[in-house]
Structures are given as structure tokens and as C-alpha cells.
N, C-alpha and C positions, 0 to 999 in steps of 0.2 A: 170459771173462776169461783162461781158459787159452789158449784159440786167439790172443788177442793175445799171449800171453806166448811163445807156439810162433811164431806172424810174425816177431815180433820178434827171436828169437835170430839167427837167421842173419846178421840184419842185423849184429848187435855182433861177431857170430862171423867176420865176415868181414875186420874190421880189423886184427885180430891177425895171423891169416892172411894177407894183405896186406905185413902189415909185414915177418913171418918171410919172407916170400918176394921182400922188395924192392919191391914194386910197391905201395906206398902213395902215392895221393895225395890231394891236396886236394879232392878234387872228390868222389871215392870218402867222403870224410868227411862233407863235406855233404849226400852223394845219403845216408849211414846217418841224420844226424840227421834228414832233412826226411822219411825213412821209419819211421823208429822215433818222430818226433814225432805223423805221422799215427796210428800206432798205439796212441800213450800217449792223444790223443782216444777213440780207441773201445772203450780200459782204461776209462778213467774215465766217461765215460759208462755202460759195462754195468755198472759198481760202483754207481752211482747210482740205476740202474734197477733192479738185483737187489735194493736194501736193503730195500723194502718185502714180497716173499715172503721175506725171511727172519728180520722180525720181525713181532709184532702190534700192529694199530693204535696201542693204546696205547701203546706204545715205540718208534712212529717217531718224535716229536719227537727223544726221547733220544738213539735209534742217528742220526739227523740230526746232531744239535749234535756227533757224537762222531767222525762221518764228516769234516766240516769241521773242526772241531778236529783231528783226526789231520795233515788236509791244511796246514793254515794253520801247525801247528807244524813242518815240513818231513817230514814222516813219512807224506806223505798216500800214498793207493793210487794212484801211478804207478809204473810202471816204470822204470828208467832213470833216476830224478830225483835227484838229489844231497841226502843230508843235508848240513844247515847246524850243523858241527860251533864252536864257539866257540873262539878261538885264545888261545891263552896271553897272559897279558900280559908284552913284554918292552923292558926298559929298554934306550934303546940309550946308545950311549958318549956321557959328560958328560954327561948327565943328572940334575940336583940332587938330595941324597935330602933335600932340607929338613927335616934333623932338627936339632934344639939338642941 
């Protein structure tokens, strides 16, 4: 999981880079995501596979349900993935506050 995490940087590293130097384009953005996407496969797959040597039988249901859980709440073990953070609620102009 560390060696995806080391693949991977260069890729995100290179954007920046890119940009500070002018020569960003679109294509350079897709060839990171379709590369860092590859990568976030073979994150989560070794996370899936390591979980049973690093608990005992009897706590694989548990570390299971807790591994999915993590994932399904946006927090899962990938790299690169976006928390899904909640946005404020906001009234916009003329909007009733239907109160008496």
C-alpha cells in the first residue's frame, strides 16, 4: 500500500508543476487521473487482502463490516478520493421565511 502511495505521488506532483511552469494541459490531466485511478485499484485491493493477516479470525467479520463502512461513508482506504463534505444550507434572495 505504501508502494501505491509512492507510484502515485509523482503523478499528482506533476500537475502543479505543470501549471507553475505554463504547460498544463488537458490531456496531461487525464493521462494523471486514468494513472492514479489505475493505482487507487491496486490501493484497495492490497488493503482488502492485507486485512485478514492483521486480524484474527474471529474479528474478520467485524474489521470487514468496519473496512466497508469506512469506504461507503466517503472515508474509505483510497487515495486521491474526495471526502463528501455536507454544504451549508443557504437561503437564496426572496425566499419565504413562512413565519406568523
Amino acid at each position: 500500500m505504501i508502494t501505491c502511495d509512492i507510484m502515485s505521488s509523482p503523478f499528482y506532483a506533476s500537475l502543479p508543476a505543470s501549471a507553475w511552469a505554463g504547460e498544463l494541459a488537458i490531456a496531461q490531466v487525464i493521462a494523471v487521473a486514468l494513472a492514479a485511478g489505475s493505482v487507487s485499484v491496486l490501493f484497495t485491493t492490497a488493503s482488502r487482502v492485507l486485512l485478514p493477516s492483521l486480524v484474527t479470525p474471529e474479528e474478520l467479520i467485524e474489521g470487514n463490516a468496519k473496512l466497508q463502512g469506512g469506504a461507503a461513508a466517503g472515508g474509505g482506504p483510497e487515495p486521491g478520493r474526495p471526502v463528501m463534505a455536507p454544504r451549508p444550507f443557504r437561503r437564496g434572495p426572496g425566499a419565504s421565511d413562512n413565519r406568523v
